[in-house]
Every structure is written in C-alpha cells, then in structure tokens.
N, C-alpha and C positions, 0 to 999 in steps of 0.2 A: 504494500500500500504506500502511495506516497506520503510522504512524514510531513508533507508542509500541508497536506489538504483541510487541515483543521488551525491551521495555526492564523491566528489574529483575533480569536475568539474569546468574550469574556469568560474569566472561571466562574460558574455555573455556585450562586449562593448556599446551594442545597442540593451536589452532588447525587447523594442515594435516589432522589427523584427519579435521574436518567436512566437507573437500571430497575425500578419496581412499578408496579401499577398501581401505588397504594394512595389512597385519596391524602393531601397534604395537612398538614394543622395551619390550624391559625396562624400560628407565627412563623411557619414557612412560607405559605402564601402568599404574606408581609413582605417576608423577604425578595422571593421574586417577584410579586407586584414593582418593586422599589428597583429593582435591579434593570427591569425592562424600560423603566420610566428613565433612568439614566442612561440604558442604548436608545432609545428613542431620539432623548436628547443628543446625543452623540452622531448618528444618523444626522438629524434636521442642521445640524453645525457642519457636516458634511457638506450638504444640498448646498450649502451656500457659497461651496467653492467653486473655481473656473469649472466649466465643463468638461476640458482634455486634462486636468489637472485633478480628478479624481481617485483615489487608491479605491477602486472598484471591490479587490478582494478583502478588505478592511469592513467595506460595506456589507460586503454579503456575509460576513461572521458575523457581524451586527443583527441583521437580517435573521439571519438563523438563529441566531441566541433568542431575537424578542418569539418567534416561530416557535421553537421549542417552549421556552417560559409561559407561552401564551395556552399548546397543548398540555401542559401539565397542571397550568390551574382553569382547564378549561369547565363550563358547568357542566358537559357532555359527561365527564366522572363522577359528576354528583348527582344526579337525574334520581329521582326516586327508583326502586324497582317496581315499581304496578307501570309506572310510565315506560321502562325500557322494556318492559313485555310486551305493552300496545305497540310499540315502534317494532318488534321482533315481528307478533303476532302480524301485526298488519301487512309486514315484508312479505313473510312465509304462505300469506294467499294472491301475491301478486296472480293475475291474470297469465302475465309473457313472462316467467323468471327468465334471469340472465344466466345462461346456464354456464356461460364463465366466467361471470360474477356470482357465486352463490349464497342466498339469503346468512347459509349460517359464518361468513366472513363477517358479522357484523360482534360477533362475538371474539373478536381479536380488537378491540377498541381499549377496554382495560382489561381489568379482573374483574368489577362489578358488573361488565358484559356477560365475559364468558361466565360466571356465577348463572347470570339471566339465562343465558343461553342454553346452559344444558338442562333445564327446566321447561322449555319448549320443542320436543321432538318433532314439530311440523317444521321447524327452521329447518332441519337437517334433510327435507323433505327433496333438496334439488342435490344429484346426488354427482360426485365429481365427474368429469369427464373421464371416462376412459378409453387407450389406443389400444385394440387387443393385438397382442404380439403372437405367433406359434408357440415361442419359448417363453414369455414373462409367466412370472409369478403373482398370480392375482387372490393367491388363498388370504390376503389380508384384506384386499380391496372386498373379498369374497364375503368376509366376515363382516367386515362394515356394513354389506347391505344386506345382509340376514337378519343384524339389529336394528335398522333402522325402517325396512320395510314393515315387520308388525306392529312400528307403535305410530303410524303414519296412514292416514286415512288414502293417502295419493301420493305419488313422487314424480318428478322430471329428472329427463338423464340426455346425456350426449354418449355417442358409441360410434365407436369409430374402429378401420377396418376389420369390418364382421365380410368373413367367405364364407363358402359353403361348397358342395354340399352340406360337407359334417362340418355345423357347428359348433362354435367356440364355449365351451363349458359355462363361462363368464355370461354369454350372448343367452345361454340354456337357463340361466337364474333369472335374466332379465323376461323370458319369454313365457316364463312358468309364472310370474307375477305381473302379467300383460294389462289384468282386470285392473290394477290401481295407477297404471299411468296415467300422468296429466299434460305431460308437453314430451315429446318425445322427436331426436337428434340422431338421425342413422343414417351413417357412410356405409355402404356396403358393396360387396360385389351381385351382379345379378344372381348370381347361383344361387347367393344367401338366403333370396326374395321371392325364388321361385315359392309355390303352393306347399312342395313337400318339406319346405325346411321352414316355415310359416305359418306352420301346422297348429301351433300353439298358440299362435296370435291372431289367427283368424275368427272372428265374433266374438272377439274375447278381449273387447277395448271398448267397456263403457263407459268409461272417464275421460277419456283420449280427448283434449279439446284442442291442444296443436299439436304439426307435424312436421317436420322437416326431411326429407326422404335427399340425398345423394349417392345416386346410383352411378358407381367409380367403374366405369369399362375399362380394360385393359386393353381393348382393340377397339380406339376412338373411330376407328375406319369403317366396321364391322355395321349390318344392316339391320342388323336387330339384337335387341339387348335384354330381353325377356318379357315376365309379366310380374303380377304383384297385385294379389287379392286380397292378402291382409285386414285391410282397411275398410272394404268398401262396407261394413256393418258398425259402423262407428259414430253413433247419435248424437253427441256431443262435440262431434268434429267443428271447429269453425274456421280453424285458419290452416292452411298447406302450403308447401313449400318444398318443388319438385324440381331438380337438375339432374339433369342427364344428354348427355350428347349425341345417341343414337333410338330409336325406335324403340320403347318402352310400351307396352300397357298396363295401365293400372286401372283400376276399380275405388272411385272414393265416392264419396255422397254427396256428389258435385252441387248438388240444389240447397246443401245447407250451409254451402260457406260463406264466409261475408269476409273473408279474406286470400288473396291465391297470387303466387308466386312460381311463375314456371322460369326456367333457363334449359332451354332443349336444343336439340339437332335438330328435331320435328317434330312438331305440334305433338301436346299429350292429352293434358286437359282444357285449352285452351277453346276447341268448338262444343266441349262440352260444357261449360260456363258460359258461353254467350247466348242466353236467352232469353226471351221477351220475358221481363218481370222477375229473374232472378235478384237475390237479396244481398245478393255482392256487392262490397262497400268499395273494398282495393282491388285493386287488378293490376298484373307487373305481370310482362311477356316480353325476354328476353334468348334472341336466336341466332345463330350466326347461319342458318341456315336456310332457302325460300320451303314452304311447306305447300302444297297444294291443298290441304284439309284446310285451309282458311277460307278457301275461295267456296267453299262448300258453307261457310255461318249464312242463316240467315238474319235478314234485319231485326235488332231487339232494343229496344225498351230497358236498360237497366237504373230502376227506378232514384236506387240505395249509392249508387257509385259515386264517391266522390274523390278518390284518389285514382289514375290512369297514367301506366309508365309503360310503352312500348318503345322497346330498344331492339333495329335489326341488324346484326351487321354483316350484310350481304347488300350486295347493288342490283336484287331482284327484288320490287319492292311491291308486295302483296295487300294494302295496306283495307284493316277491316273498319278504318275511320269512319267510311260512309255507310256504313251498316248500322251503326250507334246513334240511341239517342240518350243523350244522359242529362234529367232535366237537376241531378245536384250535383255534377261537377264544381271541386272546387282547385284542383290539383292536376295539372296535366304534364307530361314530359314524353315528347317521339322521340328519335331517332330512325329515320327513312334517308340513307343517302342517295336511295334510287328512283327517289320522285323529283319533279319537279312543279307537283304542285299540290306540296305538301299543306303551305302556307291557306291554299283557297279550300283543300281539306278541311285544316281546323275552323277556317271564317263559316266553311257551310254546317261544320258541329255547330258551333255556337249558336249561329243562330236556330240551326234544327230543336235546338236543347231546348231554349231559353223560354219563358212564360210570355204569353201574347200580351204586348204594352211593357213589356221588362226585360233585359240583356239578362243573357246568365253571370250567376256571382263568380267566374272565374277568379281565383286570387295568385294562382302560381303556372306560368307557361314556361316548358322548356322544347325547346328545339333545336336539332342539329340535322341539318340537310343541306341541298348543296346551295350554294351563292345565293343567297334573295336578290331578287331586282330592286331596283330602285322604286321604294316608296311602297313596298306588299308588305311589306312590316308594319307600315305604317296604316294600310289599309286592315290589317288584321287589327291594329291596336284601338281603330274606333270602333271595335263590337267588344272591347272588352275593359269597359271603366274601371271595375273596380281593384286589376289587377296590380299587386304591390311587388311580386316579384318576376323577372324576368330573366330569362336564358337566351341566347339564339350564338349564332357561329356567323362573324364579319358583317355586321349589322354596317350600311354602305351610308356614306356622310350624307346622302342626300336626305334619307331614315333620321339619321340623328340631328341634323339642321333642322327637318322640318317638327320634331318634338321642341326643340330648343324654343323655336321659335311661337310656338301655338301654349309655351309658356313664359315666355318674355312676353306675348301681343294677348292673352289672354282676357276677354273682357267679362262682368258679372251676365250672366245667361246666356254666353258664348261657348261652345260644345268645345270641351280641351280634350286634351292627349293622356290617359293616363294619370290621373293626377294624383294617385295615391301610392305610385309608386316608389317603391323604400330601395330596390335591391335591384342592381344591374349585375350583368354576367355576360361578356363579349368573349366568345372564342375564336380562337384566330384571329384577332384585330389588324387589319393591314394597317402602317405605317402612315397614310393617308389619312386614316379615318384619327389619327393622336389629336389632333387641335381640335375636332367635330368633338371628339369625348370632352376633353377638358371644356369647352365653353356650352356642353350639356351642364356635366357638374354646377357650372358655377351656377347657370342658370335656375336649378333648384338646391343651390345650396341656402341653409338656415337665413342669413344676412339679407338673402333677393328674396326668397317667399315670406317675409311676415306676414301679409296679410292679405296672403294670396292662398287658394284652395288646392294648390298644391302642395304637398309633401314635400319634404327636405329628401335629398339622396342619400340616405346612413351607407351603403355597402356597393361599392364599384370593382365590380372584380374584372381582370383580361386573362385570361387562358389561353397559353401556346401549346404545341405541339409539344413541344423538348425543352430541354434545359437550353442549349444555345440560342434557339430563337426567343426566349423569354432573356436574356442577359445580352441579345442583338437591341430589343426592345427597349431596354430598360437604359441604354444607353441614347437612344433615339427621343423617349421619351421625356421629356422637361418634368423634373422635380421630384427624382426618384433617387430616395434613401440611396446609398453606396461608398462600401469603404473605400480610405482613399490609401491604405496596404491590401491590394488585391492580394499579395501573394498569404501573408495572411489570413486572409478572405479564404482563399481556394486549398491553402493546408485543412483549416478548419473544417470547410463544407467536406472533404474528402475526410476525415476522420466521423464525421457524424456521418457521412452514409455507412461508413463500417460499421457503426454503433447500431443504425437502424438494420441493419442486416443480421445482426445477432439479436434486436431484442426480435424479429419476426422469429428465429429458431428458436428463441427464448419460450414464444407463446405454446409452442408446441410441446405436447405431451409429453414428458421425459419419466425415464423407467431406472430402476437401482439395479445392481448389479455389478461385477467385475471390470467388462470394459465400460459402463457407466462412468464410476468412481474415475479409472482412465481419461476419459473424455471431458469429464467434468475438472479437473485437474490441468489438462492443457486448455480448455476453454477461460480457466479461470485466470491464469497465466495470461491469453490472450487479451481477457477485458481488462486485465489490471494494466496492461501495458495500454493498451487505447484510451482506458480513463487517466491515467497521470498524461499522455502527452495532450488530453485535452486539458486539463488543473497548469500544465504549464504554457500554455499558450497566452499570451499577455494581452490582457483586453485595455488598449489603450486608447480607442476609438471604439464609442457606443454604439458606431454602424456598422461594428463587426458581427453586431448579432442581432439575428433575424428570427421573425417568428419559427422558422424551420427548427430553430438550431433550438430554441426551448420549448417545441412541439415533442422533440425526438429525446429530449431531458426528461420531459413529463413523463412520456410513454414508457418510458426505462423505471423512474421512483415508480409507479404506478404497476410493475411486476409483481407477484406472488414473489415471497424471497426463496420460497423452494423450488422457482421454476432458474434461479439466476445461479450458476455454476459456484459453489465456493463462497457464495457469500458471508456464511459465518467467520471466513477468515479475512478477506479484504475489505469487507463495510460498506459493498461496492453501492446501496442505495444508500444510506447515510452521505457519501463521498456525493452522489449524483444530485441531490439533494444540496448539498453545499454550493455544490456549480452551478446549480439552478437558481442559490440565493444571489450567486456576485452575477450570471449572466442577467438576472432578473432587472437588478440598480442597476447595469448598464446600459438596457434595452428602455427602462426610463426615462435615460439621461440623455437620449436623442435628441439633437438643438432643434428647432422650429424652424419651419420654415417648407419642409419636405411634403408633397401631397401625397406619393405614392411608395409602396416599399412592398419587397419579396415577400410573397405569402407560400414559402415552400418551392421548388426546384422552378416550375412552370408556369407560377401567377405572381401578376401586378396585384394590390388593395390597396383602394384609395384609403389614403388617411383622414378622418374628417379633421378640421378645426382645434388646433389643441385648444383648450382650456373651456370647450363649450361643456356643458352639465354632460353633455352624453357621449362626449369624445372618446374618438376608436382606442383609444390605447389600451383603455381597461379592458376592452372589448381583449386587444391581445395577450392581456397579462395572465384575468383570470373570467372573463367573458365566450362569449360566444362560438370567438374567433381564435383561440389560444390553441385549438391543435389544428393542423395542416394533414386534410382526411381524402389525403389523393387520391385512391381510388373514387371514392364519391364525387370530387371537383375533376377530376378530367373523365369521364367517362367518357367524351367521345373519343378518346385516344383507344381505349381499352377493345384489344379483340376478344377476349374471352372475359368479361367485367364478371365480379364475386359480387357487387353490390346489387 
C-alpha cells in the first residue's frame, strides 16, 4: 500500500470509533463534533486561496476526516429499532429487488443493523447471485438456502451458467423450490430449458411475478435455439425479460404483462404482445436482426403503454410504428437507420394517439436514424408541446435556428416550439451546427427567459462516435473545460480505463479455491500498483479531473469488499475513497468561466451558470449526473447494446 495515501490527515479524537460499530457517548460525540468544526474551518481558510495555488491532497484529508466524523456520529446509528425494522421490512417487499444489490446489505451499516437484521428472515429473502461452475463447491452456498428458504414466504435469485441436459445439483434445489419464487434471473444454455430438464418448474410458479430468461447459444450462427414451456402457467407473471440471439420458442402468459423486454435475432414474443387492448405499460424490442413475423402484427390499440423503446440494428427496417395507437404515451425512443421516414412515422403516431381537441402528452422523444432534412424536426416538434426531453442524431442548424428563434420572437398566444423543454441530447453534432447550439443555449438560458413560458435548458449533452472525435470537438468547440498538461491528462485517462476494466471483472462472480487465492494475489498486486500510481499523480490543475475520472472512483468504493482481490491487506477502498476526497476539492475548484466539459470518453455537458440555486456542479458531484453510464448514453454506437 502506498505509505503517503493517508498522510495529511487529522488524528482522529477518539480513535476506537474507527474500528467498532458501537454507538459513541456523550463526551465523544463532543469531541468529534469539535474536531470536525475545526476541519471545517481549516477547509473554508483553504477556499480562500489562489486557485492553482491549492494543496489539493491537504484538502481531501480534510475532507475525509469531516466524512468519516460525520458517519460515526451519524443519527442512522441511533434510529430506534421498531424504526430500523420498518426501513428493513419495507426493503424486503420491494416489488423489483436488486438482485445485486441485496435487501439484507443493509445490515452491514453498524451493529445495531445487523442486530435488526437477523430478526427479519424476509430481508434475506433475495438470495446471492450464483455462477454454477462443473467443479465449484457450492455445499455452503447449499446450506444457506436450505435455511433461508423455510422461514421465507418467497425468494428472488440470479443463476447463472445452468447447462443441461443433466442439471447442476445447485440448479436441482433451486427447481425443487420453484412454488416460492418471486423474481427470478437465468442465464442458461438451451438444453437446460428444454421441457425435460424443466420438469420441475413447469406449473409450478405461482408467485413468479418477474422474469428474466438469457438464453446463452454457443453457436450464435445456428437456426434454432430450442423451446421453453416453463413458464407459460404463471399467474402472477407481470414483467419478462427475454435475450436470445437465434430462434427460440417460448410459452408465457403474454396477455398478463404490463411489462416486456425482448433483445433477439428474431422476433419471440414481440407479435404476440401486440394486441388491440392489451394491458402493456412498457415495451422494449431490441434486434440486430430484420424478422418477417413483424410484418404479420396486426393494427392495435395499446390502451396502458406509456413507455416504447425500439432499437434495430440492421438497415432493413421493418418498422410496426404505423400499426400502433397509443393514446398514453409518455416515453418514446426508435432506433431505425433504415428509414427515411422515420421522422413523418412518429408525426402520424402522434397525432393517431392523441384525444380529439388535445396533442398527446409526449414528454421524452428519442431518435436515431439517418440525417433529418432540414426543418422535419422541426415539423415533428409542433405536435409535441409538452415534450421536456429530447434525443435525435445531427439535429441540422436550420432545426436549431428556427427553435432559437420562435423563442427569442415568441409572443403571448403565439404557438412556440417546445417550450418546456429541460434536456437536449445531439448525437453526432457536425462542427457547423457549434454556434446554432451555443446561441440555442443562450436563448433559453435562466437570464433570457424570466418571464417568458419557456423553460430554462438545465442539460445539453453532444455525443460522438469515439473518443477522438469527441476530443477533435472539444477543441473546435468554444468554452470547453481542458487541461492545459495534456500529457498528464492522457497518463491519467489511460490508468483509469485500466481501473475501469478491472472493476467490470470485479462485478463478476468470483469463486474460493487454490488457483483463486493465486489469482487473487496477482490481481491484488496489480491494483495496488494502479492505485499508488494514481495517489501519485499530482493534481495541480482542477481541469485534470473530469467527471469520468470520479464516475470510475465511485464505481470502485461502491464494490462489495469480497468481490475486490486482497483487500483486507491493501485498504484498496478506504485508499479509493481518499482519492475520491482530494479528486472531489479539485473538481470544485474549477475557475469560471467554462460552459462545457467531458462527460466520460464520448460526451460534451453543458455546464449551466455557476453560482445559480441549481447549478450543474452539484449535479456532478453528488447529483444526477455524477456517474458516466455509457452504455445507456451512447447507445446508438452499441451493436449488441445490454441496456
């Protein structure tokens, strides 16, 4: 571990704190109340020095001492217990548990937690995720849910590589106790799925209220990938959630969901959901593939739908838009790059949708398809007033002039553009269109609409392709954050993509054993050497750090410590934690002036206004906008997208 990662930090009033969970006395409390009140002040005497004349890592011990002081006499320790049962209890009947976040982590908070906590057998009710291996050892995992399934009215579980024929012993406990699932996560191979090794689970899931089925081909090539009857007697189903890459059949109770999620090669359930008057709320259909079983829906009526995400990525473009009428859409997002005329598509939903005398309440449009002409954007945006947030890909200056302008010329009972619009999203921005954005901005920024019906712009995002063309851009465009030691810059960014590449192997399921311990030992080695040469990298310019860089810091402290190689011996989240305090006051201390700054590898975000009540920063610090969730913000890059 590096020996300086802790050093500039006050000594701690009341050491024993930092290693027991035991609620403090009075007169320790005292003590660190008085303690924090002196970094505080010591911090605020800081702020008032030049800007590049900062001891940043002074600050973040600071930082972290008032952090720490602040969780130990926090009232979260002192909560009655009848109160920390309600906040358990109420977890443990979530609807969607998180099934890798599990309700009974909330019993790692103190000791008067886990006290609470093992007096609530329904918290233990979501049950860990497990990777079945040929060889692991699962007689422990085995025992745990032996106790935990009798005294548990329901459970949810994640399971992951189940084969077959012959089933995995582990898969044979899960399958024998089918009757008390409640949300249920299976990776598997088709053979697993087939009828005879499902035998167990067929009509035999009346609690079953989510699903998530990933059926893992071996031969993505291959025509067909079996069947899967399971399911299809399962009363309580509501929401599924089905990937597969090749020709599947399955069986589910298509008419009861009010939720469905498919990612396929070829249509599975997708014409069987499309029907006049079904009670489907969301709908997501994502394919890389054209299906001809679409061309076969016919026209419906979905009364209940108000979220719609079609994503294809193929440039055969099938699209079942004008099949639909959806009179409560509120939430829309295509992806068609093989129409061109996608845009007059969604204009004739809308209006099909909408109540006679009244537009529909669209509030969220996204799209990606090829070039809009000039001003169909724009022709789309007068059927849709109420819209606040937008997507679209190289939105063309003629588009963006003529909004600008129908709110600068704006008169009281004069039909405007959008006027409640919060949230832009340009992908691909050509170069041209840099000054059309910026004097949109200004146009509804806070200062020009007081007391006008239009909304202020809170979120301006541009999305490139790549990293180069986003750092081509960022040089082209006026007023964007950047260090002025690139090569600093570029050491950095390349040690945090290493980081972020281990905490993705991180998330994944890790197993004990002989080469384990091995692996675990060289991996461990490897992060401690990646974390000191980030501790020693000298932050002497606040525009060395981007939200990326403390998106990929969070994601790491925010590990299970059993999933992180070795960390009882190198402190590696404590340490990450530390860096996170000094990169934090550095990322603060950014001078004024800047509108835009890297949001992660591929995007510009505007900055609004420092010092307004609702100024983005916070937004980056501990807001909204504090992690960088790239699969979700570039999706149109992604050929095979998980979201």
């Amino acid at each position: 571990m590096n020996p300086h990662s802790f050093e500039n930090r006050p000594i701690h009033p009341v050491p024993r704190l930092l290693s027991v969970n035991d609620e403090p006395t009075s007169e320790e409390k005292a003590l660190v109340v008085a303690a924090i009140s002196r970094a505080k002040d010591e911090v605020d005497s800081k702020g008032r020095l030049s800007k590049y004349g900062k001891d940043y890592k002074h600050v973040g011990a600071l930082q972290t001492f008032i952090r720490e002081g602040y969780s130990i006499i926090s009232p979260v320790r002192r909560l009655p217990v009848e109160l920390i049962r309600e906040i358990m209890i109420h977890t443990a009947h979530d609807p969607c548990p998180d099934l890798d976040n599990p309700p009974y982590l909330l019993g790692h908070v103190c000791r008067l937690w886990r006290v609470a906590s093992l007096s609530i057998p329904l918290l233990h009710s979501t049950i860990p995720h497990l990777r079945l291996q040929k060889y692991n050892d699962t007689s422990a995992f085995s025992q745990h849910l032996l106790q935990v399934i009798p005294k548990v009215p329901f459970y949810s579980f994640k399971l992951s590589n189940l084969s077959g024929p012959d089933i995995h012993p582990m898969a044979n406990l899960y399958f024998q106790t089918s009757k008390s699932w409640k949300s249920a996560f299976i990776t598997a191979d088709p053979s697993a799925l087939e009828p005879k090794s499902t035998r167990l689970v067929r009509s035999n899931v009346p609690m079953l209220e989510s699903l998530r089925l990933h059926v893992a081909t071996k031969r993505p090539n291959s025509r067909y990938a079996g069947q899967c009857y399971a399911f299809e007697n399962a009363p309580c189903l509501r929401e599924a959630e089905i990937k597969c890459s090749t020709v599947f059949f399955l069986k589910l109770p298509w008419k009861q969901l009010t939720k469905y999620k498919e990612h396929s090669g070829r249509a599975i359930g997708i014409p069987l959901i499309i029907f006049d008057g079904n009670p489907i709320e969301h709908l997501t259909y994502i394919t890389a593939q054209p299906s001809s079983l679409l061309v076969h829906i016919n026209p419906a009526t979905l009364p209940r739908l108000t979220h719609l995400d079609i994503r294809l990525y193929h440039d055969s473009s099938i699209s079942i838009l004008p099949r639909l009428t959806l009179p409560s859409l509120h939430n829309i997002r295509v992806r068609d790059p093989g129409t061109t005329r996608l845009f007059q598509g969604i204009v004739n939903l809308v209006i099909r949708s909408g109540n006679p005398g009244a537009k529909l309440n669209l509030l969220r449009l996204a799209i990606y398809t090829q070039p809009p002409k000039p001003l169909e954007l724009v022709h789309l945006l007068l059927h849709t007033p109420h819209l606040i947030d937008l997507e679209c890909n190289n939105i063309p200056s003629e588009d963006l002039a003529q909004i600008t302008m129908l709110t600068i010329r704006s008169l009281p009972g004069q039909p405007s553009l959008i006027p409640r619009l919060r949230k832009l999203t340009i992908y691909s921005p050509s170069a041209s269109t840099f000054d059309s954005i910026n004097k949109l901005i200004d146009s509804r920024s806070k200062k020009n609409t007081p007391q006008s019906d239009h909304s202020p712009l809170e979120v301006v995002r541009l999305v490139f392709a790549d990293a180069p063309t986003c750092e081509e851009a960022s040089s082209a465009l006026d007023g964007v954050a950047r260090a002025d030691n690139r090569r600093a810059y570029e050491d950095l960014s390349g040690l945090l993509t290493e980081l972020d590449v281990l905490i993705t192997s991180y998330k994944s399921e890790r197993h004990q054993g002989l080469v384990q311990t091995l692996s675990d030992w060289r991996a461990g080695r490897k992060l401690d050497s990646l974390l000191s040469a980030l501790e020693s990298i000298k932050i002497d310019d606040p525009k060395l750090i981007e939200v990326r860089a403390l998106s990929i810091l969070r994601k790491f402290w925010l590990l299970d410590s059993c999933k992180i190689p070795q960390e009882s011996k190198y402190h590696f989240l404590r340490r990450a934690h530390s860096l996170l305090d000094v990169w934090t006051a550095a990322f603060g201390d950014q001078p004024n002036g800047d509108r835009w700054i890297r949001h992660g590898l591929r995007s510009l975000l505007y900055l609004r206004t420092r010092g307004d009540e609702d100024g983005c920063e916070r937004d980056l610090i501990d807001g909204e906008y504090k992690f960088v969730d790239e699969p979700t913000l570039f999706w149109p890059y992604e050929d095979h997208p998980e979201t």
